[in-house]
C-alpha positions in Angstrom: -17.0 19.4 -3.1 -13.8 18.6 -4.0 -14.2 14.8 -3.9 -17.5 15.3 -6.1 -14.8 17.5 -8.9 -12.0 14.9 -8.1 -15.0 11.7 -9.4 -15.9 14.0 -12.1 -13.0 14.7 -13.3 -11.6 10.8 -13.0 -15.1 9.3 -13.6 -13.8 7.3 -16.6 -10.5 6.5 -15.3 -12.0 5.4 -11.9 -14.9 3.3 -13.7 -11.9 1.9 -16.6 -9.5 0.6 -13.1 -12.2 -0.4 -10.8 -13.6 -3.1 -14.1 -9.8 -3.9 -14.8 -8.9 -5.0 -11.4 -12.1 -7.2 -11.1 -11.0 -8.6 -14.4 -7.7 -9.1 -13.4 -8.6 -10.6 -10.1 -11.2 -12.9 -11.6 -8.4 -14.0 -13.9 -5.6 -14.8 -11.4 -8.1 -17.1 -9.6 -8.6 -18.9 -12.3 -4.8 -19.7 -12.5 -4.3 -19.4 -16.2 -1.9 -21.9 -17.8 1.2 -19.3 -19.0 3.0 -20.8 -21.9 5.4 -22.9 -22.7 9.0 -21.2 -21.3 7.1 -18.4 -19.8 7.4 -17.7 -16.0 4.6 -18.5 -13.4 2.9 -15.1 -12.0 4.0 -15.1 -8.3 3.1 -12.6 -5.6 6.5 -10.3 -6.3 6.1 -10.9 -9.7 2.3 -9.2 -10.0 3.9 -6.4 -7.7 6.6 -5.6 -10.0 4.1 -5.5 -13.4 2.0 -3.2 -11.5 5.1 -1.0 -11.0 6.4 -1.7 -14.3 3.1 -0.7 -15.9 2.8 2.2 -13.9 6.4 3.8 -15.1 4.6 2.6 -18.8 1.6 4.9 -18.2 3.9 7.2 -17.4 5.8 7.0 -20.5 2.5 7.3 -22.5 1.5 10.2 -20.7 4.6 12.0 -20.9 5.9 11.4 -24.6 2.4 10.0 -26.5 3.9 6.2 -26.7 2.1 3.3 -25.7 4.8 2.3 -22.8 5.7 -0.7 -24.7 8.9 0.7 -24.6 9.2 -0.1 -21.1 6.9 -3.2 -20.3 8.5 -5.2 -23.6 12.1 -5.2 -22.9 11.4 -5.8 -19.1 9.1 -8.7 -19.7 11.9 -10.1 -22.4 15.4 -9.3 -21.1 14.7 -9.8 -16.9 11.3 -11.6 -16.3 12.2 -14.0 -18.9 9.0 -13.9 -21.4 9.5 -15.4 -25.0 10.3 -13.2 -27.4 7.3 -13.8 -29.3 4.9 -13.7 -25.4 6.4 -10.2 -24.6 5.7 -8.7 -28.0 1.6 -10.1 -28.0 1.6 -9.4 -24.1 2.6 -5.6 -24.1 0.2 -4.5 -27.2 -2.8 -6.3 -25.5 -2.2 -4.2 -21.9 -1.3 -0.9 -23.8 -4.9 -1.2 -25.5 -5.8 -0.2 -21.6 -2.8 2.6 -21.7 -4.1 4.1 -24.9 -7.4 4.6 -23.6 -6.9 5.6 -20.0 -4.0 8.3 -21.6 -5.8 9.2 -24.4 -9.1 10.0 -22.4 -6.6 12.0 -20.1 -5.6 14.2 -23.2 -9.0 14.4 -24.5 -10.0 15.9 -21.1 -6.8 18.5 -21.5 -7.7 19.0 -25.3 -4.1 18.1 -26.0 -5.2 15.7 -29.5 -6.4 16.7 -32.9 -9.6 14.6 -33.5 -9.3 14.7 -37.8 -5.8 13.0 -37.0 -6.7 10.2 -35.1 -9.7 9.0 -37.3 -7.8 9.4 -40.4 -4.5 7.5 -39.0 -6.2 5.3 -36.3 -8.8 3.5 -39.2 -5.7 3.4 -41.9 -3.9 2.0 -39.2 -6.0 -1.2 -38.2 -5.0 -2.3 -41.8 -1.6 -2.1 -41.5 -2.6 -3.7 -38.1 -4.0 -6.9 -40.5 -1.2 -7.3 -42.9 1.1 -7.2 -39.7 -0.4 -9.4 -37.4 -0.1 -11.7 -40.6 3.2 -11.0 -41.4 4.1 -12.1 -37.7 2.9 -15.4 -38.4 6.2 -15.9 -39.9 8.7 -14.5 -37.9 7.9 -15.4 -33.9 9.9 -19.0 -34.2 12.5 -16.7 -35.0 13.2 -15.2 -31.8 16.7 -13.7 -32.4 15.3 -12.0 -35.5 12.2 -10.6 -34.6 14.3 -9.3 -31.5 16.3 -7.3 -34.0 13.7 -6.1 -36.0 12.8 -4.7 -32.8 15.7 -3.7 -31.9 16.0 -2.1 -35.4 12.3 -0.1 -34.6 13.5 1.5 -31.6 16.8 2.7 -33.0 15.6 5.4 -35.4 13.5 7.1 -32.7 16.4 6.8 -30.1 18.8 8.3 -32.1 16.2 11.5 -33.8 15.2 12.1 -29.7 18.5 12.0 -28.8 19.8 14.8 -30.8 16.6 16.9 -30.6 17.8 16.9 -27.1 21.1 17.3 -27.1 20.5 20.7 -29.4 17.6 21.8 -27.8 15.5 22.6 -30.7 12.4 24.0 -30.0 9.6 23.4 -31.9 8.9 26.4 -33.4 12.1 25.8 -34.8 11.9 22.2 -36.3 8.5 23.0 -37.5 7.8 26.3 -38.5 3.8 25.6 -39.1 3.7 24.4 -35.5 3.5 28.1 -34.2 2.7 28.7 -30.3 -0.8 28.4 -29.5 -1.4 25.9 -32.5 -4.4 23.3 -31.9 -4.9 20.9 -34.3 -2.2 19.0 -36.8 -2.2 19.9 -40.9 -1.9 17.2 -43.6 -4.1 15.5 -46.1 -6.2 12.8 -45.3 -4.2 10.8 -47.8 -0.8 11.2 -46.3 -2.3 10.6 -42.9 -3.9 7.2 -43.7 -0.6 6.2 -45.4 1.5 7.0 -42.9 -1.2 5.2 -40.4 -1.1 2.0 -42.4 2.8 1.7 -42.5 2.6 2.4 -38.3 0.1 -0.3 -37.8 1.9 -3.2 -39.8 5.0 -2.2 -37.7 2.6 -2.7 -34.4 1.3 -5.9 -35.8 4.8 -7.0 -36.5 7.0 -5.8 -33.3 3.8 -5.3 -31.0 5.1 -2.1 -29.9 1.6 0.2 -30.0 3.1 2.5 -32.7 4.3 5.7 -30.3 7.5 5.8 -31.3 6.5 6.0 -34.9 3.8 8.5 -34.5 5.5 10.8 -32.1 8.1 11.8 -34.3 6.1 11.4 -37.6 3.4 13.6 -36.5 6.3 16.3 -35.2 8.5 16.0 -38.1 6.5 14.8 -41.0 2.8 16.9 -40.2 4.7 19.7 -38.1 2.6 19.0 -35.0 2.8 20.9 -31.7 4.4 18.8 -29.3 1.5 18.8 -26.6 -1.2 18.0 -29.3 1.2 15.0 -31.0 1.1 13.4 -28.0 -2.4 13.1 -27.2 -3.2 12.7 -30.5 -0.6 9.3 -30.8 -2.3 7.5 -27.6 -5.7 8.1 -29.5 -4.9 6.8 -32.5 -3.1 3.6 -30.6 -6.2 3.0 -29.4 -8.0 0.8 -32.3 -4.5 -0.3 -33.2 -4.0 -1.9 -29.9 -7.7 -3.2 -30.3 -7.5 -5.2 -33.2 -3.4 -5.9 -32.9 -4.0 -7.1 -29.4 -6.7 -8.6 -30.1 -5.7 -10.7 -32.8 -2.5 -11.1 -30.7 -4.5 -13.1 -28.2 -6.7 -15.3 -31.0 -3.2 -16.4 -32.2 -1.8 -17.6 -28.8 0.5 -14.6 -27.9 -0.8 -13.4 -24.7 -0.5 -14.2 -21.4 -3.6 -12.6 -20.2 -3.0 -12.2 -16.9 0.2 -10.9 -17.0 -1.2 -8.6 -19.7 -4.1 -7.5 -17.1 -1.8 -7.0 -14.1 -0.1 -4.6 -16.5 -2.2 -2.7 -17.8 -4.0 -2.1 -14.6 -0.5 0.1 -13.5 -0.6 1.5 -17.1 -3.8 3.1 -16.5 -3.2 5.3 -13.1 0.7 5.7 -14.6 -1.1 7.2 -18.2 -3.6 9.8 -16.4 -0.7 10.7 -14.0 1.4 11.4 -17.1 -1.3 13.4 -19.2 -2.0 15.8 -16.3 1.7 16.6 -15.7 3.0 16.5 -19.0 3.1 20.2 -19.6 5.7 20.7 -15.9 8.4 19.0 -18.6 10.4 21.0 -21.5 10.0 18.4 -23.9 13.6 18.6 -25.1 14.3 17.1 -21.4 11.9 14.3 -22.3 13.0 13.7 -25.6 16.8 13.4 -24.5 15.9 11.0 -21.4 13.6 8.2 -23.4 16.0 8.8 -26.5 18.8 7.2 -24.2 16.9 4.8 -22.8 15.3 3.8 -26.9 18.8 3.5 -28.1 19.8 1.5 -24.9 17.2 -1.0 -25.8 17.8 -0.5 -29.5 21.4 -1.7 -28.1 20.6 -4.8 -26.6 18.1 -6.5 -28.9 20.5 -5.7 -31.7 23.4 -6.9 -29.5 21.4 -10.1 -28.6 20.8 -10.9 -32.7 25.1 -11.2 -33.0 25.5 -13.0 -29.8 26.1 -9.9 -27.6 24.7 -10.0 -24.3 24.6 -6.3 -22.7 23.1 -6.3 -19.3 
């Protein structure tokens, strides 16, 4: 009985990993070419995405990002991926995280559905104008890196001293009252706010988490349960059509990308089922260190600063 409620409950995330690792297994065979400067996809290598993709789903699950976060900077700064490769790479495997995470929240009714049509069609614009607007700056390694670099610093430094003051939310955002289901603002606002998110996901690939996340808290005066649900859905046709476009233009090494997301997935529904164990001031203070850490060593890279 409890295997039957276990494949109920999992149906989609069983189904979504069991396609995914056929994909990705039929795509390894067929030993994909990886671009120029980027490394070849040995057996330790494919071991460590999986791991790295599952600490991404984790990420997603736990804080409502994509897990970018995690799989860019490790794909750029120790596997050695172009600049340019990491960024298309990461938003084609979080399309995978978005779903698998976002289904988890669905299932936990932790997402506001108004929300994530509103944002999540405004965003595939901004999505356009961004992928476009990339176009221009992936021969310039250094400075897309610190335009990156740039991205994560904001939301590094706002989780950071959330943290380190413990606010609760209640106290951040009065209209966010205990018990709360559903995020207010006007369709307007919402679609604005999605389109400026999307061209920074079509620009620095990150799947727009660390945007949302705080916008939605700070901006909408969202709980902080429903926020992040509510982000991983409305990364979803971001990460479609950024990804997607991503991988039209040359920027992703699919198998890599596969072998990733296939860790994302099990990391994401592990994430959305325990997300409530956390205080999210804990959370917030943890990932805001590691934001500005990365924040650190993109920006560091741009002025000829290496930082291990």
């Amino acid at each position: 009985m409890s295997n039957v409620s276990f494949f109920s409950k999992y149906r989609f995330t069983i189904i979504l990993l069991i396609i995914m690792i056929v994909i990705t297994v039929f795509v390894l065979l067929q030993g994909q070419a990886p671009a120029v400067n980027v490394p070849q996809l040995t057996s330790s290598m494919i071991i460590i995405m999986v791991i790295v993709g599952l600490a991404a789903g984790l990420l997603g699950g736990w804080i409502g990002t994509g897990g970018c976060s995690v799989m860019l900077p490790v794909l750029h700064f120790w596997l050695g991926f172009p600049a340019a490769i990491a960024v298309g790479t990461t938003l084609f495997a979080v399309i995978f995280t978005a779903l698998s995470g976002g289904w988890g929240h669905f299932k936990q009714k932790n997402l506001d559905k108004r929300v994530t049509l509103w944002m999540g069609t405004a965003g595939i614009i901004g999505v356009i104008v961004g992928s476009w607007l990339f176009t221009f700056l992936y021969t310039k390694s250094e400075l897309l890196g610190f335009i990156i670099g740039i991205v994560f610093l904001w939301p590094a430094i706002r989780m950071i001293f959330e943290g380190i003051k413990g606010y609760r939310q209640s106290k951040s955002s009065p209209s966010a009252a205990p018990g709360q289901d559903s995020i207010k603002g006007h369709p307007a606002n919402l679609s604005i706010f999605g389109i400026i998110v999307g061209a920074l996901t079509g620009i620095v690939g990150l799947g727009g988490g660390y945007a949302l996340v705080p916008g939605l808290i700070y901006l909408f005066g969202a709980p902080v349960y429903i926020t992040m649900g509510t982000s991983l859905a409305v990364m979803v046709p971001m990460a479609v059509v950024g990804g997607g476009i991503k991988l039209a233009q040359g920027f992703v090494y699919l198998a890599a990308a596969l072998v990733l997301a296939t860790g994302t997935i099990v990391g994401a529904q592990i994430g959305a089922a325990t997300i409530k164990k956390f205080r999210p001031n804990t959370l917030k203070l943890i990932f805001g260190l590691y934001f500005l850490y990365v924040a650190v060593k993109f920006i560091g890279n741009f002025f000829g600063v290496h930082i291990w």
